[in-house]
NULOMI-59483 format. One record per residue (C-alpha): residue in one letter; x, y, z. Coordinates in steps of 0.1 Angstrom, whole numbers. Example, Ala and Ser with C-alpha at 12.3 -4.5 7.8 and 13.67 -1.06 7.14 Angstrom:
<gutors>
['a'; [123; -45; 78]],
['s'; [137; -11; 71]],
</gutors>
This chain:
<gutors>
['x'; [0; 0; 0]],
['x'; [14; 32; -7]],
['x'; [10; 65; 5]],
['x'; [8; 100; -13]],
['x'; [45; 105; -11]],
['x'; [48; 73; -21]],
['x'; [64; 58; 10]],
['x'; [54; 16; 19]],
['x'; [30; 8; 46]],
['x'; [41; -27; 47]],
['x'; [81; -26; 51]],
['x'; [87; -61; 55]],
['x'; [70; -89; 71]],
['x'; [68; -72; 106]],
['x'; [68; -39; 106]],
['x'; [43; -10; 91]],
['x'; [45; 22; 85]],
['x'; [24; 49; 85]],
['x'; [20; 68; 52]],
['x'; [27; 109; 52]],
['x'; [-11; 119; 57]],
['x'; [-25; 86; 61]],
['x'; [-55; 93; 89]],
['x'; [-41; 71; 119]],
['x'; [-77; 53; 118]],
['x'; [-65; 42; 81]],
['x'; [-31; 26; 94]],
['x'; [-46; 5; 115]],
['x'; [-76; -9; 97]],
['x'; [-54; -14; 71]],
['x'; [-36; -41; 97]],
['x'; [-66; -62; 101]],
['x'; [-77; -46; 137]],
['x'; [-114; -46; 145]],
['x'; [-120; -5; 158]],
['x'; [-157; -12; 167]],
['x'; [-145; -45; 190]],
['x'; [-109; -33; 202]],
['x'; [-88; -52; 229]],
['x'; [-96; -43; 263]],
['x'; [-72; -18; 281]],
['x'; [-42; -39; 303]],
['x'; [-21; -28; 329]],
['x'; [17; -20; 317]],
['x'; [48; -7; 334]],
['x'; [67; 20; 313]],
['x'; [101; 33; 321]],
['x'; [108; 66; 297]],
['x'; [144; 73; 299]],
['x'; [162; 101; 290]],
['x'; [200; 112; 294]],
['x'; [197; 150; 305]],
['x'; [232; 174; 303]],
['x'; [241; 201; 326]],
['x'; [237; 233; 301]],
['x'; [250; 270; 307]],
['x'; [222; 278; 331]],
['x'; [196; 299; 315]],
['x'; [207; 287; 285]],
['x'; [178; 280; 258]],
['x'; [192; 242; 261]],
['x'; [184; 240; 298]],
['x'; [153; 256; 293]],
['x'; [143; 230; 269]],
['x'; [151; 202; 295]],
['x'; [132; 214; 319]],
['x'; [98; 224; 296]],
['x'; [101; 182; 278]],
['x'; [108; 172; 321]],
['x'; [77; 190; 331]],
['x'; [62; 181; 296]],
['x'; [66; 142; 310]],
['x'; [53; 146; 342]],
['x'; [19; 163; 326]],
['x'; [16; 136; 305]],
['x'; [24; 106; 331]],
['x'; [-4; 123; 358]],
['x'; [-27; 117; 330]],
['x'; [-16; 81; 327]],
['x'; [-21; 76; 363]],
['x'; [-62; 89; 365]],
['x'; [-88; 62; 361]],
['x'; [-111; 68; 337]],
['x'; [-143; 46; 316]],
['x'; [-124; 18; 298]],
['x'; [-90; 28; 313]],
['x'; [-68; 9; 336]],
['x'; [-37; 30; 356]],
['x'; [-6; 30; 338]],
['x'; [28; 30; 360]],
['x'; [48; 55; 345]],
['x'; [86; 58; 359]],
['x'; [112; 78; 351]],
['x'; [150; 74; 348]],
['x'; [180; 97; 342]],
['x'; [210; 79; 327]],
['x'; [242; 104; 332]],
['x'; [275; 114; 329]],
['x'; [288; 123; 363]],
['x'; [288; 157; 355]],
['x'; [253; 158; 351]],
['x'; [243; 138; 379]],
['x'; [235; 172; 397]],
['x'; [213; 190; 370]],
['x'; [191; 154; 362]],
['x'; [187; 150; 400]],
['x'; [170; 186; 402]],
['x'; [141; 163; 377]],
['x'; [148; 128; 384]],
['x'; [149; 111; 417]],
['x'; [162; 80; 401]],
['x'; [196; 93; 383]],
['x'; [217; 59; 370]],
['x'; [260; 72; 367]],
['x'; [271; 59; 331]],
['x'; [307; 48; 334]],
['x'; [317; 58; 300]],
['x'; [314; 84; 271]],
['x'; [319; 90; 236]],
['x'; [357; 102; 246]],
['x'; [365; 64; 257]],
['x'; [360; 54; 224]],
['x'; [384; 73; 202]],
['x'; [399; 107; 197]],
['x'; [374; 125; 180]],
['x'; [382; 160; 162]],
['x'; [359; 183; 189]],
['x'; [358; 160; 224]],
['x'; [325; 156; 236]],
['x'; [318; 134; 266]],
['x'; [282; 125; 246]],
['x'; [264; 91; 262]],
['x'; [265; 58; 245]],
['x'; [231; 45; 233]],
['x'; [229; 12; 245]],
['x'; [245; 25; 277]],
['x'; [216; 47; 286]],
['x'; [191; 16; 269]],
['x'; [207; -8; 297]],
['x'; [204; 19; 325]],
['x'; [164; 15; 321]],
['x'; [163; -24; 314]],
['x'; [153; -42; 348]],
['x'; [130; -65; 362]],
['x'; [109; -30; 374]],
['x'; [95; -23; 339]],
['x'; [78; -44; 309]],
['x'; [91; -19; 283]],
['x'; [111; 11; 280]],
['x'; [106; 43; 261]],
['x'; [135; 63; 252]],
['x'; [135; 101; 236]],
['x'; [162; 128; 233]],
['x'; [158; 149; 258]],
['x'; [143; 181; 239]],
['x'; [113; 155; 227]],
['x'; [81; 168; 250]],
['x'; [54; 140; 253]],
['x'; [20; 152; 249]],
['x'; [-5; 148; 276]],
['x'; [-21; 118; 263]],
['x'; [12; 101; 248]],
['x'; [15; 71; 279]],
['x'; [-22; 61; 273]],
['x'; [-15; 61; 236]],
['x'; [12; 39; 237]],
['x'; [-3; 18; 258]],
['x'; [-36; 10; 234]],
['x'; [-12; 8; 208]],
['x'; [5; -18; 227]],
['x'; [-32; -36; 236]],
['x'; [-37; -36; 199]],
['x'; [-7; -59; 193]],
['x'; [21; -40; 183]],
['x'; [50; -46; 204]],
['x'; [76; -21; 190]],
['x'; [69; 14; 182]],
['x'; [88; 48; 166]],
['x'; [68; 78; 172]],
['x'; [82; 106; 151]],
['x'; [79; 137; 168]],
['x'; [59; 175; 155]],
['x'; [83; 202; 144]],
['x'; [68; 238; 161]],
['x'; [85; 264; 152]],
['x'; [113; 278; 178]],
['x'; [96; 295; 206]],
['x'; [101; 304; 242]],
['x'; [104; 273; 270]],
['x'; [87; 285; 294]],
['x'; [65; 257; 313]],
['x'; [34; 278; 316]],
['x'; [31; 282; 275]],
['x'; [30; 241; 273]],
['x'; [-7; 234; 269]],
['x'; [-1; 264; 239]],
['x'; [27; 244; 225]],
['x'; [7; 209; 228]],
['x'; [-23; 226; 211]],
['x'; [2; 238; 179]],
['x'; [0; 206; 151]],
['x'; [34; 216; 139]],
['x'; [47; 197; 111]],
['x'; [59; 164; 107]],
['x'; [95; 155; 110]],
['x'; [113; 126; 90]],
['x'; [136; 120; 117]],
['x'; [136; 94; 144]],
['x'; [132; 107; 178]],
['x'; [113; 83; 204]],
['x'; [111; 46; 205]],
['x'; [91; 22; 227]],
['x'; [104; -14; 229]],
['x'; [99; -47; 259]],
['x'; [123; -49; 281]],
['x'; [125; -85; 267]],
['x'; [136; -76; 233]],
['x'; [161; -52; 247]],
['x'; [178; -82; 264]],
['x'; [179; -97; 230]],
['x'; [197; -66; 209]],
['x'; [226; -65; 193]],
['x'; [243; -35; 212]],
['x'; [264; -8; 195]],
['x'; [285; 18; 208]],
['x'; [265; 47; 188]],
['x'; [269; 82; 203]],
['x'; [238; 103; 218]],
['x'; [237; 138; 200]],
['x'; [247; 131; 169]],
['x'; [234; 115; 134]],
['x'; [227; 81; 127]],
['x'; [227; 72; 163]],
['x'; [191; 54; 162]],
['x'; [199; 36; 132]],
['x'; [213; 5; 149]],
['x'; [184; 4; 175]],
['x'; [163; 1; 146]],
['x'; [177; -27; 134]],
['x'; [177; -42; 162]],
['x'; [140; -39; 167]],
['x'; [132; -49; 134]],
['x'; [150; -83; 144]],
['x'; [135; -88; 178]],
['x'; [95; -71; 167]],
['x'; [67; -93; 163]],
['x'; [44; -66; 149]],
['x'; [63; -29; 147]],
['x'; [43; 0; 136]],
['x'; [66; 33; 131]],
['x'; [44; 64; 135]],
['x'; [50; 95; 105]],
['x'; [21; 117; 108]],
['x'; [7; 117; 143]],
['x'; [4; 143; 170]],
['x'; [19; 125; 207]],
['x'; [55; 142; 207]],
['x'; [65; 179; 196]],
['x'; [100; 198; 196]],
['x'; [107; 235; 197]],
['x'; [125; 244; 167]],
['x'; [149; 222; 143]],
['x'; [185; 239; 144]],
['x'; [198; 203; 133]],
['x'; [230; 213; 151]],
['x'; [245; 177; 150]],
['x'; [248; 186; 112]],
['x'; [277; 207; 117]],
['x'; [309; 197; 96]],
['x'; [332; 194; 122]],
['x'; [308; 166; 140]],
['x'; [310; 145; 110]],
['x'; [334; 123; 120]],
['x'; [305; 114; 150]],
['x'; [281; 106; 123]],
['x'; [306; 85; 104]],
['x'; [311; 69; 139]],
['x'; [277; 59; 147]],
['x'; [269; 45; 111]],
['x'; [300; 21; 110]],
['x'; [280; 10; 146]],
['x'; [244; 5; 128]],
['x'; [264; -8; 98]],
['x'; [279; -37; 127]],
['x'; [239; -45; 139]],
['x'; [228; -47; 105]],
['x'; [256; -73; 93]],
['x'; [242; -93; 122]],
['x'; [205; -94; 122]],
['x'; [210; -93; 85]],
['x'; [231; -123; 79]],
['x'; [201; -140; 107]],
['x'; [167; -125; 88]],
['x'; [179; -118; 53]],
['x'; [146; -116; 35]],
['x'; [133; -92; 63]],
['x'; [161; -66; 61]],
['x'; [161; -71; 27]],
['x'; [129; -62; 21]],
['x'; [128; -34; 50]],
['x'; [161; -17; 41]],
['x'; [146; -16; 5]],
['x'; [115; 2; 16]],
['x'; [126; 26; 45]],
['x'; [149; 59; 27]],
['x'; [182; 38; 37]],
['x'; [212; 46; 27]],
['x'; [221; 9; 26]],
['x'; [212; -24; 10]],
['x'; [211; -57; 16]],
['x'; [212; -81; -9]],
['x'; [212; -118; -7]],
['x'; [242; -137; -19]],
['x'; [246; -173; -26]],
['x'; [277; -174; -12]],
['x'; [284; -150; 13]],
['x'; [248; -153; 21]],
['x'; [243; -113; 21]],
['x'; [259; -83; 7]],
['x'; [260; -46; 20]],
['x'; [255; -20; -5]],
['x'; [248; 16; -9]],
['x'; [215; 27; -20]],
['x'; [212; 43; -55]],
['x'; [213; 81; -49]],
['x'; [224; 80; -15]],
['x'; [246; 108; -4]],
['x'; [264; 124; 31]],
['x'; [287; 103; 50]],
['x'; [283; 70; 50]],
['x'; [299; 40; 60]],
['x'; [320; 11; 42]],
['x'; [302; -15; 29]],
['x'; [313; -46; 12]],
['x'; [329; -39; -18]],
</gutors>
């Protein structure tokens, strides 16, 4: 099925996607589910991490940590009333830090997890930047206290109704979701303008910005050593929850997460060599769930705008290439 841009709903055998104006009624009729007979609602217990950073105070960054902070805690009160049809959700939050940051995230978080290492452990870099690891943060919320985890950058704000969302999303059968987020144009953080900023559509963004996964699949990924901050840093989680997903919808064109402003500043030139980084890590997943699953990532990396290929080959069993037209940094591939 294809949408009016003329993106796939279907990817591959497990996962769906959302077509760019597709009504959200549409997407999921489209996957068989009964809207006049839907699953009843079922208890869950979320854990949203996030991986705050001490900014120059009164800087527009810490301002925007502290509106998608007070952003989450709107949206997991809502969570928490009991209401016709609804069950309570447990909502929990968790920080995942540097040490330096341990401070500022405690000002939001009561539970603030120290990671032991950063971006600067890895390799020299050309501008040092202590930036979190992905997976590092991913295994500071994996524990026997949640049944799945949702993880967003920290300038992502939930909307008020986001948790109860993702939860009937979740009671519909889909066990892996990407939610891309609303683009609103760059405005002031201030708390008290939130329901104003909530009420803005924005536009959509192409970029992927908040995942929701089971604490069992995440004990099943392929981990990577991607940065936080910087492009391609996702990519490998993808992957990974293409490989571990029994049904995954990814979410284009719906209205649960916004973001003020798209400065894009992980673009800059001299951050490249991050971006070049992280690929060569989602480039290490994909060889693995690849060479497991090759018909799925096959299919899916054919679909999704990838800037790689997999191909099947009789005797290495698959092949890495580069996508026709792809262009920007980009990893080595088989040759």
């Amino acid at each position: 099925m294809r949408g009016e841009r003329g993106f796939m709903s279907r990817l591959c055998d497990n996962v769906y996607q959302q077509s760019v104006g597709e009504p959200l009624r549409d997407t999921l009729l489209a996957h068989g589910l009964d809207l006049d007979a839907p699953a009843p609602a079922r208890p869950y217990r979320m854990r949203h991490v996030v991986s705050p950073f001490a900014a120059a105070p009164g800087s527009q960054a810490e301002r925007v940590q502290a509106l998608t902070f007070a952003a989450m805690d709107d949206a997991a009160a809502f969570a928490a009333r009991e209401s016709a049809g609804q069950v309570p959700l447990s909502i929990t939050f968790r920080a995942a830090v540097q040490p330096g940051d341990a401070a500022f995230a405690g000002r939001f978080f009561p539970d603030t997890v120290p990671l032991a290492r950063s971006a600067a452990d890895l390799r020299a870099f050309q501008v040092p930047r202590p930036l979190p690891l992905v997976f590092d943060v991913i295994e500071a919320a994996v524990d026997d206290g949640c049944d799945h985890v949702i993880l967003t950058n920290v300038d992502i704000c939930p909307l008020p109704h986001f948790y109860r969302a993702v939860a009937r999303f979740l009671d519909l059968g889909f066990d892996a979701l990407i939610i891309n987020r609303r683009t609103l144009a760059d405005a002031s953080a201030d708390p008290s303008l939130l329901p104003l900023w909530c009420a803005d559509p924005g536009r959509i963004h192409e970029g992927y910005d908040c995942f929701v996964f089971s604490t069992a699949a995440a004990r099943r990924f392929v981990r990577n050593d991607a940065c936080v901050g910087a492009g391609g840093v996702m990519r490998g989680l993808i992957y990974d929850m293409v490989a571990t997903a029994a049904r995954m919808l990814i979410l284009t064109d719906v209205h649960l997460t916004c973001h003020l402003g798209d400065d894009k500043t992980w673009t800059r030139p001299d951050l490249r060599d991050y971006i070049d980084h992280n690929w060569q890590e989602a480039i290490s997943v994909l060889r693995k769930v690849a060479a497991a699953q090759p018909d799925r990532f096959a299919d899916f990396c054919a679909a999704l705008p990838d800037r790689v290929r997999v191909e099947r080959d009789a005797v290495e069993g698959i092949r890495l290439s580069r996508a026709p037209g792809s262009q920007g940094s980009f990893p080595r591939l088989d040759p």
